[in-house]
PDB file of N, CA, C and O in Angstrom:
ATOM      1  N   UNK A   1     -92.324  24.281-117.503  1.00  0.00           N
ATOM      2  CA  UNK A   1     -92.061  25.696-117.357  1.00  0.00           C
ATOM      3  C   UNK A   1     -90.858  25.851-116.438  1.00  0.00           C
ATOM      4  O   UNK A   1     -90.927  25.277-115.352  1.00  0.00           O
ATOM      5  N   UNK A   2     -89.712  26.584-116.742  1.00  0.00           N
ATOM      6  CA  UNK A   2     -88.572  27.209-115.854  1.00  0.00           C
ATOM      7  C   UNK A   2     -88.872  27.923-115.237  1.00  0.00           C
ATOM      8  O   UNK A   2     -89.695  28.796-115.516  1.00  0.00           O
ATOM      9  N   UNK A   3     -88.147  27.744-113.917  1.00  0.00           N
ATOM     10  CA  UNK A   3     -88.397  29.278-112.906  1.00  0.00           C
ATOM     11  C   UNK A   3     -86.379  30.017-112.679  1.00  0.00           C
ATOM     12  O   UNK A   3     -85.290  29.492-112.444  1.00  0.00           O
ATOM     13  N   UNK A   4     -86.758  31.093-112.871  1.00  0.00           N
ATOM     14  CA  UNK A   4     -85.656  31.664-113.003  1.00  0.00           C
ATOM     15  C   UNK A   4     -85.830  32.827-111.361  1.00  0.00           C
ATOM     16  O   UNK A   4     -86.874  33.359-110.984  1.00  0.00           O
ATOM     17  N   UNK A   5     -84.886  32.892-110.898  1.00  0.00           N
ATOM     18  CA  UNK A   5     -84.589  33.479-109.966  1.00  0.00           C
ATOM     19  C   UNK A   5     -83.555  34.650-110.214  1.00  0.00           C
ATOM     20  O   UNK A   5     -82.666  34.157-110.908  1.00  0.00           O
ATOM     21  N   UNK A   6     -83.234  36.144-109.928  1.00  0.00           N
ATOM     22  CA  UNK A   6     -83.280  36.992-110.448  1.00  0.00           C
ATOM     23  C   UNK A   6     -82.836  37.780-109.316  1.00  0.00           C
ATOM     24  O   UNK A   6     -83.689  38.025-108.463  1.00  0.00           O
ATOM     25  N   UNK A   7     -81.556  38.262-109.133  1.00  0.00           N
ATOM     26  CA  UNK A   7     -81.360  39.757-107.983  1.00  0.00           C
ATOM     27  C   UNK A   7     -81.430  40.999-108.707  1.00  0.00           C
ATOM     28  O   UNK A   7     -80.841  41.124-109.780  1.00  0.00           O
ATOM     29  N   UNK A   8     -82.010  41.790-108.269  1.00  0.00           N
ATOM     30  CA  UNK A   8     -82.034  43.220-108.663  1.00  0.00           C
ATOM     31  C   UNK A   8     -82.262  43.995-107.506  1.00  0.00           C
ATOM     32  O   UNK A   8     -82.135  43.485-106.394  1.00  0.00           O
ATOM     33  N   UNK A   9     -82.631  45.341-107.675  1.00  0.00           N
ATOM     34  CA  UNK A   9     -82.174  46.253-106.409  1.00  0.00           C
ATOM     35  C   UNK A   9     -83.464  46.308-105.940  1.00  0.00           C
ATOM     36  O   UNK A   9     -84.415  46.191-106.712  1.00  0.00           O
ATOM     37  N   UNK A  10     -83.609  46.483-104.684  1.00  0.00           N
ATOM     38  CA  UNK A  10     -84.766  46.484-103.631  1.00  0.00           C
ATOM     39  C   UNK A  10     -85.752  47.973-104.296  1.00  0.00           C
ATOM     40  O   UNK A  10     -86.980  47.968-104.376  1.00  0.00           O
ATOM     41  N   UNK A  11     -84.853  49.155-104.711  1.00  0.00           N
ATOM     42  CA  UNK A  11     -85.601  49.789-105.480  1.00  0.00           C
ATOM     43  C   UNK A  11     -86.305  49.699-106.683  1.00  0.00           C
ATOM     44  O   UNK A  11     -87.239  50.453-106.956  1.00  0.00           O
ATOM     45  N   UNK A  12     -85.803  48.600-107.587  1.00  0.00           N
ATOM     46  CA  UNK A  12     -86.609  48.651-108.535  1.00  0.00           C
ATOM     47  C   UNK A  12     -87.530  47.228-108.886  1.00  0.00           C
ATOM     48  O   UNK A  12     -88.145  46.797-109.861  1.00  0.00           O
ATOM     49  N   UNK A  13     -87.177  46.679-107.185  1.00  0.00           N
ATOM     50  CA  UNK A  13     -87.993  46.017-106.885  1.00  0.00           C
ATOM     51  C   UNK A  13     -89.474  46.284-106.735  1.00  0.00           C
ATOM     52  O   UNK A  13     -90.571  45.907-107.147  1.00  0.00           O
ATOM     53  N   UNK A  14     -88.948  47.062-105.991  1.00  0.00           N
ATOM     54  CA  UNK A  14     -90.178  47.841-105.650  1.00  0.00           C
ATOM     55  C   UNK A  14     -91.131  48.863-106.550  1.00  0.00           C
ATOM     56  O   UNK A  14     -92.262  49.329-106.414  1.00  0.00           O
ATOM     57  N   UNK A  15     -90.095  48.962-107.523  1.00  0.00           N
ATOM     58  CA  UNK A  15     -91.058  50.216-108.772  1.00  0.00           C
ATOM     59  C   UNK A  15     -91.947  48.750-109.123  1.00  0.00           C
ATOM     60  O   UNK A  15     -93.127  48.821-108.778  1.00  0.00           O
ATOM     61  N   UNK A  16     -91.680  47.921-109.528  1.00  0.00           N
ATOM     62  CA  UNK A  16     -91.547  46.490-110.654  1.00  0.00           C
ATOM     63  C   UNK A  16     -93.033  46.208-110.090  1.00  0.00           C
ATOM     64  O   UNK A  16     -94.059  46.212-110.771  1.00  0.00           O
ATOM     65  N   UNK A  17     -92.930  45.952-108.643  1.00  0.00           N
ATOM     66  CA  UNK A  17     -94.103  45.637-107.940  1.00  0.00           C
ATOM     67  C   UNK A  17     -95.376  46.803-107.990  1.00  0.00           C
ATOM     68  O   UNK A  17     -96.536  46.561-108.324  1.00  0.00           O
ATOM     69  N   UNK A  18     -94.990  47.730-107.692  1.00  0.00           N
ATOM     70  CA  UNK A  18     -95.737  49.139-108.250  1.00  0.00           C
ATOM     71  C   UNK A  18     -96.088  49.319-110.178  1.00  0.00           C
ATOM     72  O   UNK A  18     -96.796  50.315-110.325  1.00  0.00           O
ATOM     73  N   UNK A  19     -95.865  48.833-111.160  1.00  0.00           N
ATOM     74  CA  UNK A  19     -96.188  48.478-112.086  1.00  0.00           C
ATOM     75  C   UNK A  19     -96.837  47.241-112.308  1.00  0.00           C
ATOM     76  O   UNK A  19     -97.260  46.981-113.435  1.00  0.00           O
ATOM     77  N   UNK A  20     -96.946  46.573-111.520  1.00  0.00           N
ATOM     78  CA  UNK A  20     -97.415  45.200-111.865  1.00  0.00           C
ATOM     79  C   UNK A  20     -98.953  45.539-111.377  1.00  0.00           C
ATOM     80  O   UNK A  20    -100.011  45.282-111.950  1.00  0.00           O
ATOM     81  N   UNK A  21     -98.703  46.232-110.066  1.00  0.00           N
ATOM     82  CA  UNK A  21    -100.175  46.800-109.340  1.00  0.00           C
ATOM     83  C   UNK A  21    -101.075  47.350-110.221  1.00  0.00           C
ATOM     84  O   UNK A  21    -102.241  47.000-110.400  1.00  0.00           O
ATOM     85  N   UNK A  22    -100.380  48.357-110.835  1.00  0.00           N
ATOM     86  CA  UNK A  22    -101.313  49.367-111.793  1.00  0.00           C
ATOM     87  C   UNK A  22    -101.388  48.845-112.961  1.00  0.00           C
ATOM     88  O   UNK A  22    -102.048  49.556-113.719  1.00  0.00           O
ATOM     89  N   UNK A  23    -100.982  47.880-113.445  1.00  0.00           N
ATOM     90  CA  UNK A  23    -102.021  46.636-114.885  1.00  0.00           C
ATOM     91  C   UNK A  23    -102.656  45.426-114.041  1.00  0.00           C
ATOM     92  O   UNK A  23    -102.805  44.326-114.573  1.00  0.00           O
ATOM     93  N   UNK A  24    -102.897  45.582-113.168  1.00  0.00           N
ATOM     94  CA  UNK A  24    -103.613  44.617-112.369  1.00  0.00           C
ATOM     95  C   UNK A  24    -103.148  42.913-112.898  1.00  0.00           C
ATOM     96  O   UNK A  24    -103.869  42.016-113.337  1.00  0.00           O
ATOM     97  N   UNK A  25    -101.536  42.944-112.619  1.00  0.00           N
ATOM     98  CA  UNK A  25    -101.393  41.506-113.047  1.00  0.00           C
ATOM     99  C   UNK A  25     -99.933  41.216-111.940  1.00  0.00           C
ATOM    100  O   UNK A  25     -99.127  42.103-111.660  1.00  0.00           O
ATOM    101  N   UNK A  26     -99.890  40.397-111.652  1.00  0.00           N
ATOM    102  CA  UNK A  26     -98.800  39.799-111.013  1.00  0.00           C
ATOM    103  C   UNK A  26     -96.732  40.020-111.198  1.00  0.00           C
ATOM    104  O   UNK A  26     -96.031  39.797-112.185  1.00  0.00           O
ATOM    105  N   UNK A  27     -96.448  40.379-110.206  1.00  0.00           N
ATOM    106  CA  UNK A  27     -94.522  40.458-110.672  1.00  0.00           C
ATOM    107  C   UNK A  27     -94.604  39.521-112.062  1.00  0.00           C
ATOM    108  O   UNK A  27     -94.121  39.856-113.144  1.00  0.00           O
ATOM    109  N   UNK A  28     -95.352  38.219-111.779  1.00  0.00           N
ATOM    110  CA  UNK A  28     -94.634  37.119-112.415  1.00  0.00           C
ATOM    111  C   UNK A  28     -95.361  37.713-113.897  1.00  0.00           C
ATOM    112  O   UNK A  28     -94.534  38.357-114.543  1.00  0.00           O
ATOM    113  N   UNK A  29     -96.207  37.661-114.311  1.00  0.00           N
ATOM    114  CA  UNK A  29     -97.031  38.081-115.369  1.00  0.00           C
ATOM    115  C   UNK A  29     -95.978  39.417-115.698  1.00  0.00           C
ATOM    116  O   UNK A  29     -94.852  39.125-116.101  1.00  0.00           O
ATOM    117  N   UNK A  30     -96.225  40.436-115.581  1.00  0.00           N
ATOM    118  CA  UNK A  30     -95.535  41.618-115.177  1.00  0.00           C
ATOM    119  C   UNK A  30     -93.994  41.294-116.331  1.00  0.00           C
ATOM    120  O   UNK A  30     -93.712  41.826-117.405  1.00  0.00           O
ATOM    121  N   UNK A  31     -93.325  40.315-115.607  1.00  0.00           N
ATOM    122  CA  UNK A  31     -91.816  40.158-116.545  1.00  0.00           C
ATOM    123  C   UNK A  31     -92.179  38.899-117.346  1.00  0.00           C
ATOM    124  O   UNK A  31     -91.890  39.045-118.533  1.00  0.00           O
ATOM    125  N   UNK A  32     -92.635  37.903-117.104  1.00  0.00           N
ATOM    126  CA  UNK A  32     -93.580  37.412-118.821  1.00  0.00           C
ATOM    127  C   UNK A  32     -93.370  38.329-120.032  1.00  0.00           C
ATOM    128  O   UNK A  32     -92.700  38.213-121.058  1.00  0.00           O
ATOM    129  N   UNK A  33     -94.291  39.411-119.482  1.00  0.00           N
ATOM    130  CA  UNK A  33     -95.234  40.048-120.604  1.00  0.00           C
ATOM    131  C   UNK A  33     -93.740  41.056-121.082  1.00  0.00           C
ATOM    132  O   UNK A  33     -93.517  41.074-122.292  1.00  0.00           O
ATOM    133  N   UNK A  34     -93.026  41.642-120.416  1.00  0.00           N
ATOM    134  CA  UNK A  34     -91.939  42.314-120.789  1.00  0.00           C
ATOM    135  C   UNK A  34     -90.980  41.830-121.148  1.00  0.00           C
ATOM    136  O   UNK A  34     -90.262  42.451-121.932  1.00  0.00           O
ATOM    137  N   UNK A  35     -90.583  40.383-120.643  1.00  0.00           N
ATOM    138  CA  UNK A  35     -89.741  39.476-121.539  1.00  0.00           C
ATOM    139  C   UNK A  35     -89.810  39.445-123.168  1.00  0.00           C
ATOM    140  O   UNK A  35     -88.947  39.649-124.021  1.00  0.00           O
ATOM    141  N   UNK A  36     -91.085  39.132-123.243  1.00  0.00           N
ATOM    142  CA  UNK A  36     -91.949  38.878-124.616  1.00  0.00           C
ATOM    143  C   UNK A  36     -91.598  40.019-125.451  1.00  0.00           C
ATOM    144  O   UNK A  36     -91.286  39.717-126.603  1.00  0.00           O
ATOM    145  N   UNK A  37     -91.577  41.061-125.199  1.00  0.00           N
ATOM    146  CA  UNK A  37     -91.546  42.559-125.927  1.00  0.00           C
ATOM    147  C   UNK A  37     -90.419  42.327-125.775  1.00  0.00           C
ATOM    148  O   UNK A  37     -90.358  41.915-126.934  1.00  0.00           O
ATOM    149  N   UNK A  38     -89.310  42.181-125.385  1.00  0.00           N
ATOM    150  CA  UNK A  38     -87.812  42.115-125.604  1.00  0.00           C
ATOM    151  C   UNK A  38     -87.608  41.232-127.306  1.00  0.00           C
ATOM    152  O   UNK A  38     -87.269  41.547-128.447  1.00  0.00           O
ATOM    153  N   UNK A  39     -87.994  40.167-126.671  1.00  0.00           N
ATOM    154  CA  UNK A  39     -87.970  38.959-127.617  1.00  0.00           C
ATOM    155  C   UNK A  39     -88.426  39.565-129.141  1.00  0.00           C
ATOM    156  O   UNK A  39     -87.682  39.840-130.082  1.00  0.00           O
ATOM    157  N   UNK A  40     -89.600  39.652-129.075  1.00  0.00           N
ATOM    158  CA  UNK A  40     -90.578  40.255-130.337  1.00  0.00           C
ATOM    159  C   UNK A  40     -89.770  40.923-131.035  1.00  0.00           C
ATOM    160  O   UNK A  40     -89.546  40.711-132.226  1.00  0.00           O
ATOM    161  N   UNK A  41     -89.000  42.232-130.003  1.00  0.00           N
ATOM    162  CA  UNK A  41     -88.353  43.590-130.542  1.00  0.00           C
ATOM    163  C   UNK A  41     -86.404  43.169-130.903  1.00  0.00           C
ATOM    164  O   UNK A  41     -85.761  43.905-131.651  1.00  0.00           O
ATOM    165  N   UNK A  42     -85.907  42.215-130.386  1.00  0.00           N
ATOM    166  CA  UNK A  42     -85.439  41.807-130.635  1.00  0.00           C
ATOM    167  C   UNK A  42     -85.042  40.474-132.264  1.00  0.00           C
ATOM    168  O   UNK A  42     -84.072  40.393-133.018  1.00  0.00           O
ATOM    169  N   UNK A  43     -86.628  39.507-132.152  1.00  0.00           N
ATOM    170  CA  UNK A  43     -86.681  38.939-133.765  1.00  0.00           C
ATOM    171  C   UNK A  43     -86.654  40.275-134.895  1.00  0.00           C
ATOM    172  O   UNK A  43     -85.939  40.223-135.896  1.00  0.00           O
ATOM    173  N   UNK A  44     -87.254  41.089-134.682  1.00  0.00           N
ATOM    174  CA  UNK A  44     -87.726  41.944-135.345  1.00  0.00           C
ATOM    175  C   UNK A  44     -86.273  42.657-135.910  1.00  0.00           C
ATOM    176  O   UNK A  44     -86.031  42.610-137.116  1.00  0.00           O
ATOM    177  N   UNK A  45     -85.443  43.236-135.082  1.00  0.00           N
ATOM    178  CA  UNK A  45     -84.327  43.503-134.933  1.00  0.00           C
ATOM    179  C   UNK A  45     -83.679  43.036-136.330  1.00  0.00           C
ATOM    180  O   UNK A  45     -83.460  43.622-137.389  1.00  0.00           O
ATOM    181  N   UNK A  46     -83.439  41.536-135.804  1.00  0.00           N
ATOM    182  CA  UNK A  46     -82.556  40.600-136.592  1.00  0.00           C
ATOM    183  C   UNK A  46     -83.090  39.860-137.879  1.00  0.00           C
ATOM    184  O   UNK A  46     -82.424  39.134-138.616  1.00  0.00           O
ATOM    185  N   UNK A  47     -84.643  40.242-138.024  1.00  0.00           N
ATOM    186  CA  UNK A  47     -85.168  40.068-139.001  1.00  0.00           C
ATOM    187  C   UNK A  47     -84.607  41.117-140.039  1.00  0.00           C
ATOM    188  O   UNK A  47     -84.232  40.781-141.162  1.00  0.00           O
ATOM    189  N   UNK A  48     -84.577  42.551-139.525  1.00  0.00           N
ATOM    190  CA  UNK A  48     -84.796  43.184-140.304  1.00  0.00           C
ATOM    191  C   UNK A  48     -82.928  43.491-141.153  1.00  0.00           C
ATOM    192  O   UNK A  48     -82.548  43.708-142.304  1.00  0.00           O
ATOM    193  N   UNK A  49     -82.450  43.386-140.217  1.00  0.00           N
ATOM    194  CA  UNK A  49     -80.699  43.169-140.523  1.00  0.00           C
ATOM    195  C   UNK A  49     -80.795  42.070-141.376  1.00  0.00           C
ATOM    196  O   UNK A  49     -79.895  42.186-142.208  1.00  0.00           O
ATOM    197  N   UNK A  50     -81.347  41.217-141.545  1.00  0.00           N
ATOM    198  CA  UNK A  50     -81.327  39.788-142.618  1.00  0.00           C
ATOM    199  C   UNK A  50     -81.775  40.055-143.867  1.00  0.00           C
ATOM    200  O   UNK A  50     -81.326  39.591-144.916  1.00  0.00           O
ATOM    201  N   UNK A  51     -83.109  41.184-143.662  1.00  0.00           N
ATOM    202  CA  UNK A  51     -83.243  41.603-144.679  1.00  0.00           C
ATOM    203  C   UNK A  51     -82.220  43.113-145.517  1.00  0.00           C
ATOM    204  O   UNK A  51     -82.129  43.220-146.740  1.00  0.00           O
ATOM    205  N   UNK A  52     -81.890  43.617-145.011  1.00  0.00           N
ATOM    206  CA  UNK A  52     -80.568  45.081-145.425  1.00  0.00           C
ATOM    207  C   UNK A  52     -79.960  44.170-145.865  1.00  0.00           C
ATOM    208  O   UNK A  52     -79.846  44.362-147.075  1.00  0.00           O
ATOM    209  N   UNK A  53     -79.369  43.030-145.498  1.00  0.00           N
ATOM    210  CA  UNK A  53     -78.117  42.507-145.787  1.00  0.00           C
ATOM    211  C   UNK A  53     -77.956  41.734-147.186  1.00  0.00           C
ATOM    212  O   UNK A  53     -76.979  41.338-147.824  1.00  0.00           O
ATOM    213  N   UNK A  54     -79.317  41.694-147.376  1.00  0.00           N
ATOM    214  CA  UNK A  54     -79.992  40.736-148.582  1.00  0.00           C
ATOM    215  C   UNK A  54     -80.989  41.825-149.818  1.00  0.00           C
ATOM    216  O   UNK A  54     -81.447  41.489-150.910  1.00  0.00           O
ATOM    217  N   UNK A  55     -81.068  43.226-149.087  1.00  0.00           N
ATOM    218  CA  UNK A  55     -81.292  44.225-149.887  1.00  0.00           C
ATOM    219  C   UNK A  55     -80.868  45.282-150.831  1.00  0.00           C
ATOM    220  O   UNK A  55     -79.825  45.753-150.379  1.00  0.00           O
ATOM    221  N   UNK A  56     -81.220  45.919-152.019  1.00  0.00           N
ATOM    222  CA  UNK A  56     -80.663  47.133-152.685  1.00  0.00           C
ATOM    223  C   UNK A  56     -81.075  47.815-152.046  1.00  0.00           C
ATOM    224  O   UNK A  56     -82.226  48.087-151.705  1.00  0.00           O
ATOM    225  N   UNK A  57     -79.499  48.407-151.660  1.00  0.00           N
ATOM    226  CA  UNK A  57     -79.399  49.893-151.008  1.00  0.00           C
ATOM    227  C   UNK A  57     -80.185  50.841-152.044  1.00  0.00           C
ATOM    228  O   UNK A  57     -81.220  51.340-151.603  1.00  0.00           O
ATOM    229  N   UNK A  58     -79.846  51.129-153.280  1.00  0.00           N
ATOM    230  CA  UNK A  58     -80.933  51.667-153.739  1.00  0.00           C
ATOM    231  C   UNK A  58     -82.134  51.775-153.905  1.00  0.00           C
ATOM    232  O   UNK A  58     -82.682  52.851-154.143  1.00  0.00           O
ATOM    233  N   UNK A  59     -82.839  50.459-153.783  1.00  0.00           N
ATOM    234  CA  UNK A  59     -83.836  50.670-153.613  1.00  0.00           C
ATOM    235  C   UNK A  59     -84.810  51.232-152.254  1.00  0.00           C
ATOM    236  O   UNK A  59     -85.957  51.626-152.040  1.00  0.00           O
ATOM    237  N   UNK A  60     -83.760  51.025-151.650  1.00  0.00           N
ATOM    238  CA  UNK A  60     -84.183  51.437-149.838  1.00  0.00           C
ATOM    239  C   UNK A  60     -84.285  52.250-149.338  1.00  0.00           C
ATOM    240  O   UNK A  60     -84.960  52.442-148.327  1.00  0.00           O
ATOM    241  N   UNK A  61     -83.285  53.337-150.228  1.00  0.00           N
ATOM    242  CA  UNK A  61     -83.030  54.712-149.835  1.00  0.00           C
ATOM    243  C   UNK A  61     -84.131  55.528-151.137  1.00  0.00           C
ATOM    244  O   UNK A  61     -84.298  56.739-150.990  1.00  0.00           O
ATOM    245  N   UNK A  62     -84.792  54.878-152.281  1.00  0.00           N
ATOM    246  CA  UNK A  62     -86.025  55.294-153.140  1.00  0.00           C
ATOM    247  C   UNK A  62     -87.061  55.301-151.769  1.00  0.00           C
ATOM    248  O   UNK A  62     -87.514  56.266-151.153  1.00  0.00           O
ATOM    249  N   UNK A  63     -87.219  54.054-151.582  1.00  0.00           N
ATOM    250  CA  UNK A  63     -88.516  53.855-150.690  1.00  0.00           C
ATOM    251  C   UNK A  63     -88.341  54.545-149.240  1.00  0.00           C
ATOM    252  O   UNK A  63     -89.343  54.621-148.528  1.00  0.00           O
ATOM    253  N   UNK A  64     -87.657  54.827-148.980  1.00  0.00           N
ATOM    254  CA  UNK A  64     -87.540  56.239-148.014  1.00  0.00           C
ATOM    255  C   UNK A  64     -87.663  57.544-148.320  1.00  0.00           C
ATOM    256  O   UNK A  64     -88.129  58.431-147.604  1.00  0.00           O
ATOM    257  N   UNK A  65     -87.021  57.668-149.934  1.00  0.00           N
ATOM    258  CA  UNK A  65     -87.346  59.170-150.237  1.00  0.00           C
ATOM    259  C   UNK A  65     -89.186  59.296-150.157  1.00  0.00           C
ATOM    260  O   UNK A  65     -89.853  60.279-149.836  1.00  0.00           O
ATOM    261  N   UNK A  66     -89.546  58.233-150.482  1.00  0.00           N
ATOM    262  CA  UNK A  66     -91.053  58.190-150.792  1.00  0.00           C
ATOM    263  C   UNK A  66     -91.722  58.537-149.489  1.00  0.00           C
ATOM    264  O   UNK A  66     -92.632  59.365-149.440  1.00  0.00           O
ATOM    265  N   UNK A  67     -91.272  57.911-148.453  1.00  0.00           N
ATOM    266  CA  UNK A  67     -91.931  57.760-147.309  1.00  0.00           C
ATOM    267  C   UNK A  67     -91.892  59.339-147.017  1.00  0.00           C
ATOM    268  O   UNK A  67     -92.886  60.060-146.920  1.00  0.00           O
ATOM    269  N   UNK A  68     -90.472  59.761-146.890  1.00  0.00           N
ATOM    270  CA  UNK A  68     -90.395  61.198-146.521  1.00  0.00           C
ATOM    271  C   UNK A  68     -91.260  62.379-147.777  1.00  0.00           C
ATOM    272  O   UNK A  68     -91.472  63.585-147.902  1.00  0.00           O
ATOM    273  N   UNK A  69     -91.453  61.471-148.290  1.00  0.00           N
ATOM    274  CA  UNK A  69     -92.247  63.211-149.465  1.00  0.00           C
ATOM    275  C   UNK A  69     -93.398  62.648-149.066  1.00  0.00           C
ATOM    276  O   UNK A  69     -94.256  63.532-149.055  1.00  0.00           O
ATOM    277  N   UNK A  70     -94.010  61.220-148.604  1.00  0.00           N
ATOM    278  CA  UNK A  70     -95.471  61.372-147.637  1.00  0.00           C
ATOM    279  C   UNK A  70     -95.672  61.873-146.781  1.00  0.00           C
ATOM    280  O   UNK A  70     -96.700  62.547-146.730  1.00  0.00           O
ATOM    281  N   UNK A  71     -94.813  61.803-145.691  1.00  0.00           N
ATOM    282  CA  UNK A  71     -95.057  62.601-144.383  1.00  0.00           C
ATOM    283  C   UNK A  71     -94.426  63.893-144.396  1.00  0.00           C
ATOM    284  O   UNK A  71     -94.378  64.648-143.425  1.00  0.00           O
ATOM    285  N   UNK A  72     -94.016  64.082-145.364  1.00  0.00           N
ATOM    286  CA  UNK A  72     -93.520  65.642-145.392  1.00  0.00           C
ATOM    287  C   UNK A  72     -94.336  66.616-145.597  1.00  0.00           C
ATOM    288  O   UNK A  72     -94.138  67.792-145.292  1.00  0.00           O
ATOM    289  N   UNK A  73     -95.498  66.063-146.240  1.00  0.00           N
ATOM    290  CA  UNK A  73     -96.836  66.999-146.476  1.00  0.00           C
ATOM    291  C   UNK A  73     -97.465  67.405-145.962  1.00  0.00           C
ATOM    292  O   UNK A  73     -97.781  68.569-146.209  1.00  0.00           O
ATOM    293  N   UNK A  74     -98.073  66.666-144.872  1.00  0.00           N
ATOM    294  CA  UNK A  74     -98.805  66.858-143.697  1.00  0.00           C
ATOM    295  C   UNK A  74     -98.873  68.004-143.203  1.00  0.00           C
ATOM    296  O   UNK A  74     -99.513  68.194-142.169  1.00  0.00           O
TER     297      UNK A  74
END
């Protein structure tokens, strides 16, 4: 396991530590767990650009009209 060392501002040091309090888990846990959601939201990202790039625009902009005449009903 790497340990990475990290400056940031004493203020949002301090929020960071004040969030970590209120999920009852550690700084270190704390940016783990928010690293991870970067990462995730990030594959996801570049997944989905791999797929547009490899997709019919027509068909993409069908399956959106669809989506929007579903939730348009509501």
């Amino acid at each position: 396991m790497a340990t990475l060392t990290i400056r940031i501002p004493d203020e949002k040091h301090n929020r960071l530590k004040a969030l970590a309090k209120h999920r009852h888990v550690s700084i270190n846990r704390l940016i783990d767990e928010l690293s991870t959601q970067a990462l995730a939201e990030f594959d996801s990202e570049v997944r989905f650009r791999m797929l547009a790039a490899n997709g019919d625009p027509a068909r993409g902009l069908e399956l959106l009209d669809k989506l929007d005449a579903h939730f348009s009903k509501g």
